[in-house]
C-alpha positions as CSV (number, residue, x, y, z in Angstrom):
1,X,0.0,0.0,0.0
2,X,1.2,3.7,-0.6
3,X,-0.3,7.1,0.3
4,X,-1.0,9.7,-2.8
5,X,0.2,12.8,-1.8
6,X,-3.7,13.9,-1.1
7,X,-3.7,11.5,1.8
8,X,-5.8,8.7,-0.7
9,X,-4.7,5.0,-0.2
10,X,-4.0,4.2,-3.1
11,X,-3.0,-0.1,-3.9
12,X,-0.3,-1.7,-5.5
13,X,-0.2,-1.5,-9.5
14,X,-2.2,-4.5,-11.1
15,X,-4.8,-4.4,-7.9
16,X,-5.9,-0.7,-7.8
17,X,-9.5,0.0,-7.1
18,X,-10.9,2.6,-9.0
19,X,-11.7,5.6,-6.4
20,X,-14.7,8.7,-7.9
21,X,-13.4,10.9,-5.1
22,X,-9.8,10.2,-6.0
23,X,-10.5,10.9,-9.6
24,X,-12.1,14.0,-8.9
25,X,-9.5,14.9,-6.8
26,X,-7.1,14.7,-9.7
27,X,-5.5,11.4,-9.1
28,X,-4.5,8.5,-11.6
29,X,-5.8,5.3,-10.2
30,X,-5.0,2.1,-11.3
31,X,-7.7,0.0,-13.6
32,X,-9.9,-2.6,-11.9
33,X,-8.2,-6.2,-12.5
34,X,-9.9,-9.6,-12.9
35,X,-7.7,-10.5,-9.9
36,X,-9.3,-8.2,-7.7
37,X,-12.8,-9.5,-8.1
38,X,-11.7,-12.9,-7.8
39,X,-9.7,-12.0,-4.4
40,X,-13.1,-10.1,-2.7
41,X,-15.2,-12.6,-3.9
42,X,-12.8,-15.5,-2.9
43,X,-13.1,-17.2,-6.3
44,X,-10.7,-18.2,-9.0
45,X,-9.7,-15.8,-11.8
46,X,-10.8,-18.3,-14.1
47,X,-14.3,-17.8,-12.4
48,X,-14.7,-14.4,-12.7
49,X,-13.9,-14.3,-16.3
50,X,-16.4,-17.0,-17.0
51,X,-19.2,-14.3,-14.8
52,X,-18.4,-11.3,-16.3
53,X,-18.4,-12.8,-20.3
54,X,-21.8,-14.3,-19.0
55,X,-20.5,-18.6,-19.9
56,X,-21.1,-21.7,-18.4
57,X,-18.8,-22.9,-15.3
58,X,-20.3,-21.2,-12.4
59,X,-23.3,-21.3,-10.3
60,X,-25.9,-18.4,-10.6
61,X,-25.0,-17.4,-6.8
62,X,-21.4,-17.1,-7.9
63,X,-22.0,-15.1,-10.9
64,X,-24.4,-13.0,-9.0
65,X,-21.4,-12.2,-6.2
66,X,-19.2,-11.8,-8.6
67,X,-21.3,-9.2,-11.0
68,X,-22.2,-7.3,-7.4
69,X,-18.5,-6.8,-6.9
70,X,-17.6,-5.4,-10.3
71,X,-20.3,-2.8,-10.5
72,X,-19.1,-1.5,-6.7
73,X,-15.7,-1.4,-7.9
74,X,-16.9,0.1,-11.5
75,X,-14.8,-2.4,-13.3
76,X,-14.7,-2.2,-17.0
77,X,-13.1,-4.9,-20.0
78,X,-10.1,-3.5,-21.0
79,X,-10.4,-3.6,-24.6
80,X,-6.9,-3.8,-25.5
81,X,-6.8,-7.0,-23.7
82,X,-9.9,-8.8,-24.9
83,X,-8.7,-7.4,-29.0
84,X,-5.7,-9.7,-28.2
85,X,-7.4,-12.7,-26.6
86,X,-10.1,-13.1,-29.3
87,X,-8.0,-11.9,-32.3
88,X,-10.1,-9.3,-32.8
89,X,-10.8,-5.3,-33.1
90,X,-14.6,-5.7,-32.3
91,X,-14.4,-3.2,-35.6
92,X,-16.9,-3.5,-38.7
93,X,-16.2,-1.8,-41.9
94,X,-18.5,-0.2,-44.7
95,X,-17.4,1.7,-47.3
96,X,-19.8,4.1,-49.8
97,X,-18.5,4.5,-53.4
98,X,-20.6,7.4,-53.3
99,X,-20.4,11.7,-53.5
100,X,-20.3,13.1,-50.4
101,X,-22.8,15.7,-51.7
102,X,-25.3,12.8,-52.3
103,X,-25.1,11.0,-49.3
104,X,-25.6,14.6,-47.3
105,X,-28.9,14.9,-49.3
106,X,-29.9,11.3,-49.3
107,X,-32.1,10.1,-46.2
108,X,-31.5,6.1,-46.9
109,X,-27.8,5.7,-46.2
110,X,-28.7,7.9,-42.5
111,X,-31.1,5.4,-41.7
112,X,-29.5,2.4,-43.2
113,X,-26.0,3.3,-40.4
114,X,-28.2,4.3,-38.0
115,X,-29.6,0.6,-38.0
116,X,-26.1,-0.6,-38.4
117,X,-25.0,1.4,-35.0
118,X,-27.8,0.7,-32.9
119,X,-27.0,-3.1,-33.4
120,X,-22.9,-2.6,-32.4
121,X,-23.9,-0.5,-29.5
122,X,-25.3,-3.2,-27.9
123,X,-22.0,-5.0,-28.4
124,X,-19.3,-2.6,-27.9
125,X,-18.4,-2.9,-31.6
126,X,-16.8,0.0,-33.4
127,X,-17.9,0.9,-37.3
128,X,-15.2,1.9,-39.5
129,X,-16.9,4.0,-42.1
130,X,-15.2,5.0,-45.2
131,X,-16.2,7.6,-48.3
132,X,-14.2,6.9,-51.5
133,X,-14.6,7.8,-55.0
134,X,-15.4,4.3,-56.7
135,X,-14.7,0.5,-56.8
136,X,-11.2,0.3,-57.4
137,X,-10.5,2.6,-53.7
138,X,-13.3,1.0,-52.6
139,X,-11.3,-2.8,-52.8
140,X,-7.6,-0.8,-52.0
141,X,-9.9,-0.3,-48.7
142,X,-10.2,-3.4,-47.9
143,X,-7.3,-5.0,-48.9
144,X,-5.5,-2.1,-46.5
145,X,-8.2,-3.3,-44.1
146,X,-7.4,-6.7,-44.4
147,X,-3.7,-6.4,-44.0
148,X,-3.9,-4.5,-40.8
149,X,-6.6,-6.7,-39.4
150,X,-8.4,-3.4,-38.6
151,X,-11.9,-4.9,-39.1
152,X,-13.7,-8.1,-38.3
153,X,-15.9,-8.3,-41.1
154,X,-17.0,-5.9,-43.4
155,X,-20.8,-4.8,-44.8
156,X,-20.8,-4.3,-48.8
157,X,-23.8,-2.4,-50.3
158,X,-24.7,-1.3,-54.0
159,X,-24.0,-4.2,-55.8
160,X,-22.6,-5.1,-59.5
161,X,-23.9,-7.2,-61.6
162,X,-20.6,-9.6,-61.8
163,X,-19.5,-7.6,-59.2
164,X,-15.5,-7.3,-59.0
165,X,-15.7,-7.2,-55.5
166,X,-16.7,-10.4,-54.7
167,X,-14.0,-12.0,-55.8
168,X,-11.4,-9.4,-54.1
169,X,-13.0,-10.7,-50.9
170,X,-13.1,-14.0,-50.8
171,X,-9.6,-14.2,-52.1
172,X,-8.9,-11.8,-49.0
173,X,-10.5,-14.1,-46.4
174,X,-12.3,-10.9,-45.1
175,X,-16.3,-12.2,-43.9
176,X,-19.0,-9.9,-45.3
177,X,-22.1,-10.0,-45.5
178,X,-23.7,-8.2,-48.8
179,X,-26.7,-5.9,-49.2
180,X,-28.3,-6.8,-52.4
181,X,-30.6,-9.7,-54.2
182,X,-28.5,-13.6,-54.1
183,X,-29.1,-12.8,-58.2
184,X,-25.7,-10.8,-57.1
185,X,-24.5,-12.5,-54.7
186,X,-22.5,-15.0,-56.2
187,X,-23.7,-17.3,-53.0
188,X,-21.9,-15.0,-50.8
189,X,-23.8,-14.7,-47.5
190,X,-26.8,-11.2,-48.1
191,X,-30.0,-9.6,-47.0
192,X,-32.0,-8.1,-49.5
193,X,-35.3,-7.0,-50.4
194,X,-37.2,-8.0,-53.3
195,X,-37.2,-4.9,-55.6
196,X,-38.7,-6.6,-58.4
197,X,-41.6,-7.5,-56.6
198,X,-42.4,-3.7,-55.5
199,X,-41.2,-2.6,-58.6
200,X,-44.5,-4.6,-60.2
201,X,-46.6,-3.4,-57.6
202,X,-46.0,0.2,-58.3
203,X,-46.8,-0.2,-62.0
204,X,-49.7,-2.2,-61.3
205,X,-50.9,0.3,-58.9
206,X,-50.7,3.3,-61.9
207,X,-52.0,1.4,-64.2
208,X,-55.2,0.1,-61.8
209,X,-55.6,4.2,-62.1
210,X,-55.8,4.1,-66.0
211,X,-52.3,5.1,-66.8
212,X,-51.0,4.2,-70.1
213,X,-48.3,6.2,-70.7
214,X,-45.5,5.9,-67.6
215,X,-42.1,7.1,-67.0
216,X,-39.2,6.1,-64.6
217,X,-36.7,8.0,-62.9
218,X,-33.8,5.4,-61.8
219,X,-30.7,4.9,-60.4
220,X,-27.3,4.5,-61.7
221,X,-27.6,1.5,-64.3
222,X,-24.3,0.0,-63.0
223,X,-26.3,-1.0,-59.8
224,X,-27.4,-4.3,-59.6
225,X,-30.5,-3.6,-57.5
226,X,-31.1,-0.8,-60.1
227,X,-30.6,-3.6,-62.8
228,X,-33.5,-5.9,-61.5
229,X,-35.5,-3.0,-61.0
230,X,-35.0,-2.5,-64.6
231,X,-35.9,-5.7,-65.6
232,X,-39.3,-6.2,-63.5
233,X,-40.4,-2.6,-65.0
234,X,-39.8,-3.6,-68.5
235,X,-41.7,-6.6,-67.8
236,X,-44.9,-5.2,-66.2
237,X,-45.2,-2.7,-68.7
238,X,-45.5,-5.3,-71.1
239,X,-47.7,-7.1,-69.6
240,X,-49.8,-4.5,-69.0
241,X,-49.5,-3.0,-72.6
242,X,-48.0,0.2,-71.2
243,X,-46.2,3.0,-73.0
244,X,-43.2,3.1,-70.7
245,X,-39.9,4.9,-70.5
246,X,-36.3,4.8,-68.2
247,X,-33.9,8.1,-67.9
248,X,-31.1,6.7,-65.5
249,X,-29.4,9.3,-62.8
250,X,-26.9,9.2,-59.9
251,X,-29.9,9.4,-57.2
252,X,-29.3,13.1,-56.7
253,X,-32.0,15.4,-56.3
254,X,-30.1,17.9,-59.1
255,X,-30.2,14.6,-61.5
256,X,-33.9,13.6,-60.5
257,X,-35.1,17.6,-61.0
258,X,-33.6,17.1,-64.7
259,X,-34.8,14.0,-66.0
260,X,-38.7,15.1,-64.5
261,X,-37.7,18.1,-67.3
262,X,-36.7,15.9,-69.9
263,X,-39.9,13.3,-69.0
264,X,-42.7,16.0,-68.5
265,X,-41.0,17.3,-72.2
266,X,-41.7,14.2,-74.5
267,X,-45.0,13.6,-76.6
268,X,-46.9,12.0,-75.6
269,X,-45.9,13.6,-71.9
270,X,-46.4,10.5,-69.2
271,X,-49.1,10.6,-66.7
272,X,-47.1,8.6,-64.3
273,X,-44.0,8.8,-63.1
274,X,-42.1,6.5,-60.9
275,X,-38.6,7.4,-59.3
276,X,-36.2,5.2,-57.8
277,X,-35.7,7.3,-54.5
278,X,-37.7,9.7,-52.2
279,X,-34.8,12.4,-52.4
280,X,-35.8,12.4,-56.9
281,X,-39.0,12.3,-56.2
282,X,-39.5,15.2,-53.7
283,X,-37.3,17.1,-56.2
284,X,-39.6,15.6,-59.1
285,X,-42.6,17.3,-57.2
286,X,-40.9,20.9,-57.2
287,X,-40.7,20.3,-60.9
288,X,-43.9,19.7,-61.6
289,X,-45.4,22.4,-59.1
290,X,-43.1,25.0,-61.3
291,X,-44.9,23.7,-64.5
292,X,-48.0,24.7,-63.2
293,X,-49.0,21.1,-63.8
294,X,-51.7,20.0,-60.7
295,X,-50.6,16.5,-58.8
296,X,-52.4,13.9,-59.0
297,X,-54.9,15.7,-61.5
298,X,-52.2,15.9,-64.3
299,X,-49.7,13.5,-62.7
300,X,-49.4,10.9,-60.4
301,X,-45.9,10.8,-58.4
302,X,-44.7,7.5,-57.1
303,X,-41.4,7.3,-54.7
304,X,-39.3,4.3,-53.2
305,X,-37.8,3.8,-49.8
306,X,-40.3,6.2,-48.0
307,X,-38.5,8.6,-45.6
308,X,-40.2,11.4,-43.9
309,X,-39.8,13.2,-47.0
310,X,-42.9,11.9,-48.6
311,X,-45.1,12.5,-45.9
312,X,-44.2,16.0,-45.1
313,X,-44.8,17.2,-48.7
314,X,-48.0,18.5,-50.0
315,X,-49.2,16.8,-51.5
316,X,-48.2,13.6,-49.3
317,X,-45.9,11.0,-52.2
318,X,-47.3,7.7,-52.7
319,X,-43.7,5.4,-52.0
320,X,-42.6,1.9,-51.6
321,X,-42.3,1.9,-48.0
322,X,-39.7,-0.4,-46.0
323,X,-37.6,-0.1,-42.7
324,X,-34.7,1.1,-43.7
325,X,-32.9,1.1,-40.4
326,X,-34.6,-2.1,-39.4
327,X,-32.2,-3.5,-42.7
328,X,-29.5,-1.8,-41.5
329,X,-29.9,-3.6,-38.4
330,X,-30.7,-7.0,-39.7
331,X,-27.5,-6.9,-42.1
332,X,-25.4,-6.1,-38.6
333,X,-26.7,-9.1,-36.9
334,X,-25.9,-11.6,-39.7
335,X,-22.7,-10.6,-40.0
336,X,-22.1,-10.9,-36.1
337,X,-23.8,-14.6,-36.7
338,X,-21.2,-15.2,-39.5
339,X,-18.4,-14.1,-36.9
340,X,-19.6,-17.0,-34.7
341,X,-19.9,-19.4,-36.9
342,X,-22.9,-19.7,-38.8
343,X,-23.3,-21.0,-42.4
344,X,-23.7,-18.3,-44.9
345,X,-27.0,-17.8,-46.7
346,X,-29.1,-15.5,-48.3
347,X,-32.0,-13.7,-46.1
348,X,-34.8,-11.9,-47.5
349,X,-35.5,-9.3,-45.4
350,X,-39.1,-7.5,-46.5
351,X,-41.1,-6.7,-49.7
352,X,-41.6,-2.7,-50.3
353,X,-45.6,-2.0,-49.8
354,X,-47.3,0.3,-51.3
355,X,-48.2,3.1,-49.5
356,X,-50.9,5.0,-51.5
357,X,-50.9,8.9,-50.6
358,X,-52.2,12.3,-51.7
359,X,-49.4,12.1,-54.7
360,X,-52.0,9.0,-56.7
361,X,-54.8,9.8,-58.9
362,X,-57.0,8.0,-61.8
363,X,-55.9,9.2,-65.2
364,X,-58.4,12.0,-66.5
């Protein structure tokens, strides 16, 4: 034992209980050990490890005791320690090939993290998030990642058809789980929502209305989820003898405002319009409204992924509706079942529903 220079007690290094009133006194006390608990409780080491990591190998009363002890003493894992132990940085990584100025306007990727956090919270895990310019930085992330064991496993979103990334990881040994259709996968472990199947209910919905002559506002073409959108479209419209079109963007709002232009310009001018993302279609709306055209009277607006935008516009957007931090969230838990050992598969997560608003009218 030694006496600070305050007159606390303070214990030999590897020992030291950790004191409020010394701390607010200005004093470094030492961290809380394992062996401390185990020497007030008058249990093993090994017994207090297998109590605070909540196993198998002690009896309720012990682990009670022992959990009693550790709050009282405000003990806390030492992180350090339990990285080395398991081999781990309790670290995911996602990376977004995307302008900064479109994830600033766009409400999916907010929620979509947000889901992602609130599941690592819960287990002290860290996300490494990175903004790069396109694929080939994108995989010079993780193969940085990878050699530096910085990250446990990884979450990979926007999908290729054939994507190039696939192959980078596997080869890389680095677990991941991927956000996107098992159509893109490549059998790589995924959680996706089936976009072709909302895709058909929005046209079916506008053409229920008596819309013949539809327009789309999509995504970048070089997505895969924006590729099977494509593809379901194509073949509803069909089906349903529809004169439909497709003008492609980058998501952003300045892109969705400019190919509303360039639809509301063509003869015969659509009555319909779908769009790929709330963000186009709130900016579609403006366009419209500045055309003096009347919604749903002259057009009817449909949106995906329904954030708040939709429903604090007037009029209210009709949108494919699904819980986007909910998908965040279920993408974080099968990667942590991956980490622990279960076998990769693909998991659909929801359907898009329709959510008919203010924004859908019959054709007149």
């Amino acid at each position: 034992m030694t006496e600070g220079s305050n007159g606390v007690t303070l214990k030999d290094a590897g020992s030291t209980v950790s004191d409020p009133a010394a701390r607010k006194e200005g004093v470094v006390v030492s961290r809380v050990t394992i062996k401390e608990i185990a020497r007030r409780c008058g249990v093993s080491q090994g017994a207090v490890s297998y109590a605070l990591n909540n196993q198998p190998g002690v009896s309720e009363a012990t682990r009670a005791r022992v959990l009693k002890v550790a709050a009282e003493l405000e003990w806390v894992p030492n992180r350090a320690a339990r990285q080395l132990s398991a081999a781990r940085s309790e670290t995911f990584g996602l990376v977004l090939a995307r302008s900064a100025q479109t994830l600033i306007e766009e409400p999916y990727f907010m929620g979509f993290v947000g889901g992602v956090e609130s599941v690592l919270a819960e287990k002290s895990y860290a996300l490494a998030l990175q903004v790069v310019a396109d694929l080939d930085e994108e995989v010079a992330t993780y193969r940085k990642w990878a050699a530096e064991r910085r990250v446990d496993g990884v979450i990979v979103v926007d999908l290729r058809v054939a994507d190039p990334r696939i192959p980078v990881l596997r080869k890389l040994g680095l677990p991941a789980v991927l956000v996107g259709d098992p159509a893109l996968a490549d059998g790589m472990p995924c959680v996706w929502t089936d976009g072709a199947a909302a895709m058909t209910a929005a046209l079916d919905h506008v053409a229920s209305l008596g819309h013949r002559v539809i327009a789309r506002v999509a995504g970048p073409p070089a997505f895969g989820d924006v590729w099977i959108r494509d593809q379901a479209y194509d073949v509803a419209a069909r089906r349903l003898a529809l004169m439909a079109s497709t003008h492609h963007t980058d998501y952003s709002a300045t892109q969705g405002a400019d190919a509303t232009r360039e639809v509301l310009a063509a003869d015969p001018r659509p009555t319909a319009i779908v769009y790929d993302n709330d963000l186009m279609a709130v900016a579609g709306l403006a366009v419209v409204q500045a055309l003096d055209l009347r919604i749903p009277d002259d057009i009817t607006l449909v949106a995906w992924d329904d954030s708040p935008l939709c429903r604090i516009t007037h009029p209210t957007l009709t949108a494919l509706s699904h819980n986007v931090v909910g998908y965040g969230a279920e993408v974080t838990h099968r990667l942590l079942d991956l980490l622990a050992g279960a076998q990769p598969q693909s998991h659909l997560y929801s359907t898009p529903l329709l959510l008919i608003r203010e924004s859908s009218g019959r054709r007149r």
